[in-house]
C-alpha positions in Angstrom: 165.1 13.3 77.5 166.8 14.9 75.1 165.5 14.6 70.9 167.2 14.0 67.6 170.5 15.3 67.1 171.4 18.3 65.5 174.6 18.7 63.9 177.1 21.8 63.8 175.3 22.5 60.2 172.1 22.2 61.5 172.7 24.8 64.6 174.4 27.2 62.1 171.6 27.3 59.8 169.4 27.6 63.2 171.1 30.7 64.1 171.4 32.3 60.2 167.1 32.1 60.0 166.5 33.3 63.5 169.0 36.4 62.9 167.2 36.8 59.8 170.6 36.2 57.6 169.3 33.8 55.6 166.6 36.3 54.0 166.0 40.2 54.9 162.9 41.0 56.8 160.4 43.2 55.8 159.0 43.8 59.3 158.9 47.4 61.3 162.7 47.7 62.9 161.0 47.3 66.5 160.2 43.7 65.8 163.1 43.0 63.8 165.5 43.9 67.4 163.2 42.0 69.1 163.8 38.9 66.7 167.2 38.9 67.0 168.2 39.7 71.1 168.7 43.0 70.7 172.1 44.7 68.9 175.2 45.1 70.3 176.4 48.8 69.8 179.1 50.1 72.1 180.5 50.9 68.4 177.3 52.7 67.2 177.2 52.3 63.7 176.6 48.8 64.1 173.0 49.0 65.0 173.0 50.5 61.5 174.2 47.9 59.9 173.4 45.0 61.9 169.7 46.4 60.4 170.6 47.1 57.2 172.2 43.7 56.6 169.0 41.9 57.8 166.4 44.4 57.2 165.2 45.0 53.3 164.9 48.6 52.3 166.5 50.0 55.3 168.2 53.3 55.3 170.0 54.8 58.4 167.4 57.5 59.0 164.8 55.1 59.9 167.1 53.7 63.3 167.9 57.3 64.4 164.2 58.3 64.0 163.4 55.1 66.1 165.7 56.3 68.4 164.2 59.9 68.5 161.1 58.8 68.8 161.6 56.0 71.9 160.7 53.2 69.9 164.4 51.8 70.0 166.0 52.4 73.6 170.2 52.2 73.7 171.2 50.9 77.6 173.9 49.1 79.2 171.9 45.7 79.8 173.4 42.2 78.8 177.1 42.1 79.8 177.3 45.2 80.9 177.8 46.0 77.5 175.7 48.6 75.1 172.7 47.5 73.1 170.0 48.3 71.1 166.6 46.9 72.4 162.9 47.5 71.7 161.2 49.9 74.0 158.1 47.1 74.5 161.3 44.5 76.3 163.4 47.4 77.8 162.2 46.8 81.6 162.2 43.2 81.0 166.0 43.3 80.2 167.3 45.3 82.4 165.5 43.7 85.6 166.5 40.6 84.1 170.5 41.5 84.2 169.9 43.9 87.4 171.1 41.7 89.8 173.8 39.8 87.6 175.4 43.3 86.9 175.7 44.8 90.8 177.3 41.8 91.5 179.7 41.2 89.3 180.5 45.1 90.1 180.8 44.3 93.7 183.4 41.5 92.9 185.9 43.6 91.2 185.1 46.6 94.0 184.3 48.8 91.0 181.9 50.7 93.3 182.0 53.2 96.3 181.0 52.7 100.0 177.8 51.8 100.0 176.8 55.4 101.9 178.1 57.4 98.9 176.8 54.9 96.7 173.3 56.0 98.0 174.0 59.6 98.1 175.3 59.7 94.7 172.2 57.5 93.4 170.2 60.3 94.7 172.3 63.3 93.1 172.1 61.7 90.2 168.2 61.3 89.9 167.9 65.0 90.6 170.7 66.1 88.2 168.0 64.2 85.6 165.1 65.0 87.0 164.8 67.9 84.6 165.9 66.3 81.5 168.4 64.3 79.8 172.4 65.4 81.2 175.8 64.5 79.6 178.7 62.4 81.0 181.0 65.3 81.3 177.6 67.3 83.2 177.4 64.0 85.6 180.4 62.9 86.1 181.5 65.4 88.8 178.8 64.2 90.9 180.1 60.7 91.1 183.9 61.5 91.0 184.7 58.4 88.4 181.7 56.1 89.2 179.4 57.4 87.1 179.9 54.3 84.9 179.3 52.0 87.8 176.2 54.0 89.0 174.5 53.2 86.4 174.3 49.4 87.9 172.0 51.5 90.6 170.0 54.2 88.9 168.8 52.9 85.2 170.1 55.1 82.8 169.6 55.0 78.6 171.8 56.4 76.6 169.5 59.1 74.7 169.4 60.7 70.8 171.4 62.3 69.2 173.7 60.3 71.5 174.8 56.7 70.3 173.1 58.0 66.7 175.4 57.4 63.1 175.8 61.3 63.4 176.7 61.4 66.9 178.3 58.0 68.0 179.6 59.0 71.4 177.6 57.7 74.2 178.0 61.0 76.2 174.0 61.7 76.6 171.7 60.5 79.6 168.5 60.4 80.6 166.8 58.0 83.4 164.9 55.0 82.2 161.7 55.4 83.7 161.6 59.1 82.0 162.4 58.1 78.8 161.3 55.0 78.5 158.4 54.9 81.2 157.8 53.3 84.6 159.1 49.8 85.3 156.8 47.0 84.1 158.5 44.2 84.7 159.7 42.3 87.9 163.7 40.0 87.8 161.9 36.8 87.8 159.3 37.8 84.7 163.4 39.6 83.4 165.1 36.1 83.9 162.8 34.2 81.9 162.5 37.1 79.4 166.2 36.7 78.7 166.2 32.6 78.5 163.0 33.2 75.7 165.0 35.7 73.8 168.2 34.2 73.8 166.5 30.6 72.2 164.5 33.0 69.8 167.5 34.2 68.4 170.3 32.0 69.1 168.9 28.5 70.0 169.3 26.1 70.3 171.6 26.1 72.8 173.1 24.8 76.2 172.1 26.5 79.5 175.5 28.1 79.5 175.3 29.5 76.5 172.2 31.1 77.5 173.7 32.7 80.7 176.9 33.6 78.6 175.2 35.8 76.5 173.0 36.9 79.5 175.7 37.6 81.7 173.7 35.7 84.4 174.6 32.5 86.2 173.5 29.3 84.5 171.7 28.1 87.5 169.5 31.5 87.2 169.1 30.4 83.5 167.9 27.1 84.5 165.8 28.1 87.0 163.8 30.7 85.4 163.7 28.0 82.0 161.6 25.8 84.8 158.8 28.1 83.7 158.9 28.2 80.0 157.5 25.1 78.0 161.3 23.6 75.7 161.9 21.0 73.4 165.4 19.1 73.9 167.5 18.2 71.3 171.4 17.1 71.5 174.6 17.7 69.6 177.1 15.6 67.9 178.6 15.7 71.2 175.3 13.9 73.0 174.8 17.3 74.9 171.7 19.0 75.4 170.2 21.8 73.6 167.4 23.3 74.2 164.5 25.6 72.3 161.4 26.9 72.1 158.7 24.7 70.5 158.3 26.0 66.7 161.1 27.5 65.8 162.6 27.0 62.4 165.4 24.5 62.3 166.5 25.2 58.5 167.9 21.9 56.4 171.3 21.7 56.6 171.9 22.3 53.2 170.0 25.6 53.2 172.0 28.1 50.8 173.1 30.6 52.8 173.7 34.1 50.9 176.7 36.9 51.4 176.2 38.8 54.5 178.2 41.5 55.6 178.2 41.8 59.5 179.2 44.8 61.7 181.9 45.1 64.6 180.8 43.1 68.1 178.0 41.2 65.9 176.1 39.2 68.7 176.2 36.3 66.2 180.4 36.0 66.7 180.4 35.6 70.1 181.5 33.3 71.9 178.0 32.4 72.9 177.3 31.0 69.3 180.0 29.5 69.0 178.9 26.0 68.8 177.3 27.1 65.0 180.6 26.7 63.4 179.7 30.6 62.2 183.5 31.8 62.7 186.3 29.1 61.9 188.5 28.8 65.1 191.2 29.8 62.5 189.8 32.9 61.8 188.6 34.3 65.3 192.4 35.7 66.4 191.9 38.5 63.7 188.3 39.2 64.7 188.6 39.8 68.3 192.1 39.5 70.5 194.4 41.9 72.7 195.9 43.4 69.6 192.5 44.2 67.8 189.9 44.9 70.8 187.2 46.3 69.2 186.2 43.9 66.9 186.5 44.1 62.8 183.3 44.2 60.7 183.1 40.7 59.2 181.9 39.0 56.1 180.1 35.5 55.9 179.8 32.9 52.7 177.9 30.2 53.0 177.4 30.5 56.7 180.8 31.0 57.9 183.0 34.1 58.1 186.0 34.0 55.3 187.0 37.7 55.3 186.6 41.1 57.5 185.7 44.6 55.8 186.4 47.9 56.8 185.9 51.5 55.3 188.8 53.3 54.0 188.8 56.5 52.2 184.8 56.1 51.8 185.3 52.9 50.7 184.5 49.4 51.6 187.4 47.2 51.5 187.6 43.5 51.7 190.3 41.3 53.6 190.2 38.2 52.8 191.0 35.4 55.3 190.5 32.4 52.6 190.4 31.7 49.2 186.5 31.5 48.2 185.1 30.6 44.3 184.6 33.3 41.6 180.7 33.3 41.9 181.1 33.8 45.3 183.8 36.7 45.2 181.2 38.1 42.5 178.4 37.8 45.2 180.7 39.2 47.6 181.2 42.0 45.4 177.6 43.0 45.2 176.9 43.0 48.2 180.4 45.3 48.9 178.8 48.0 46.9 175.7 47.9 48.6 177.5 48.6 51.8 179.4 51.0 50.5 176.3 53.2 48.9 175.0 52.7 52.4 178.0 54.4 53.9 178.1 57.1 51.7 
């Protein structure tokens, strides 16, 4: 039966303390991906400051070194979109989403007949047998499916590719190279994602779970059968669910400035029960007109403005009138960006 109820303020605070918005970590950057799901970076600059907006001391060398030396692994995995994940849960991700990702490929006949399918797979393992290969090198082997292949033959996107000097994702190497043979099976993946996703998001509804996952929510259900949760509800009377012993911050918790980078996991529509962007607001953050996202700023737990760089600067655009302290803390924290940019 579901627990005490937890209220939109409650869920937002949740989510602020478990995506370490509420107070920069000091742990290594391994640990700190690992704490909040992974970071979304088809955009990459945004692993950079999706650390350096949660991570104290943080300067952008230390995520490309991370990257250089395999400790950080950039792959395709939830979605089917890019992201930043430790190399310790790499295998457990991608098995996890393995089967979600073919088929959902398969539906939209995105690939080619299963015969070429197979002999591209194997062209492509022994066009990277020697080495890590670029998208322009591999893409005449699959004739436009090189994308899709990558549903078939793991694949992580590999240094100085996907780095703040080098932000194209144009560089390939096979997983089980660079990262190292797999360790994980899809049923120990599947139950991986559910514990990550309430480590970092909860709590939440099973859909929730499976939106962020890009899974079904009966797969999320199933493999939560194996994982010890605590139920709670909303104001609604649905139910959440979590892992036992994580922090479910007072309501009232100040929340400080945060500045927050473009596809921020936290904006989804996944989290969108935490109140985090104001309906109002989300048009001008993602929509047809403005695909890629905008870079976003929070005040007291919900976003009021978006930020961009212009000219080397950072500049503010405000959604909503906030109070002078809070302009001034904006401020600071504007500058900070901005030194971090430069």
């Amino acid at each position: 039966m579901p627990g005490r109820t937890l209220t939109t303020r409650h869920l937002n605070r949740s989510l602020l303390a478990r995506q370490l918005l509420l107070a920069r970590a000091t742990s290594p950057i391994e640990d700190v991906v690992e704490q909040v799901g992974g970071l979304q970076t088809q955009y990459a600059p945004s692993g950079y400051v999706g650390l350096w907006t949660r991570l104290a001391r943080f300067q952008r060398p230390d995520l490309t070194a991370a990257l250089e030396e395999r400790r950080i692994i950039q792959a395709s995995l939830m979605r089917t979109t890019i992201h930043m994940v430790s190399r310790r849960e790499y295998w457990r991700y991608a098995m996890g989403v393995r089967r979600a990702r073919q088929e959902w490929a398969a539906r939209l006949r995105l690939l080619p007949p299963e015969a070429e399918l197979q002999a591209t797979s194997i062209a492509f393992r022994a066009a990277l047998a020697d080495g890590p290969r670029t998208v322009k090198e591999l893409g005449g082997l699959a004739d436009g499916f090189v994308g899709n292949l990558g549903l078939f033959v793991d694949l992580v996107r590999v240094p100085p590719s996907g780095t703040w000097e080098r932000r194209r994702a144009d560089r390939l190497a096979l997983a089980e190279t660079w990262v190292g043979p797999v360790d994980a099976t899809e049923d120990e993946g599947l139950v991986h994602l559910v514990r990550a996703y309430l480590r970092a998001f909860g709590p939440a509804p099973w859909r929730d779970i499976a939106g962020w996952a890009g899974i079904t929510t009966s797969n999320a259900k199933l493999a939560g059968q194996s994982i010890e949760l605590v139920r709670y509800c909303d104001e609604t009377g649905s139910e959440l669910v979590d892992l036992p012993g994580q922090p479910i911050p007072d309501p009232d918790t100040p929340a400080p400035v945060r500045f927050l980078p473009h596809w921020d996991s936290t904006l989804l529509v996944h989290a969108r029960r935490t109140g985090l962007v104001p309906e109002a607001h989300r048009p001008r953050i993602f929509g047809p007109r403005n695909p890629f996202s905008v870079g976003t700023v929070i005040v007291d737990g919900r976003v009021v403005a978006a930020w961009s760089v212009r000219h080397g600067r950072v500049a503010v655009d405000w959604f909503e009138n906030v109070t002078a302290e809070d302009r001034r803390a904006v401020e600071t924290e504007r500058k900070a960006l901005e030194a971090f940019h430069a």
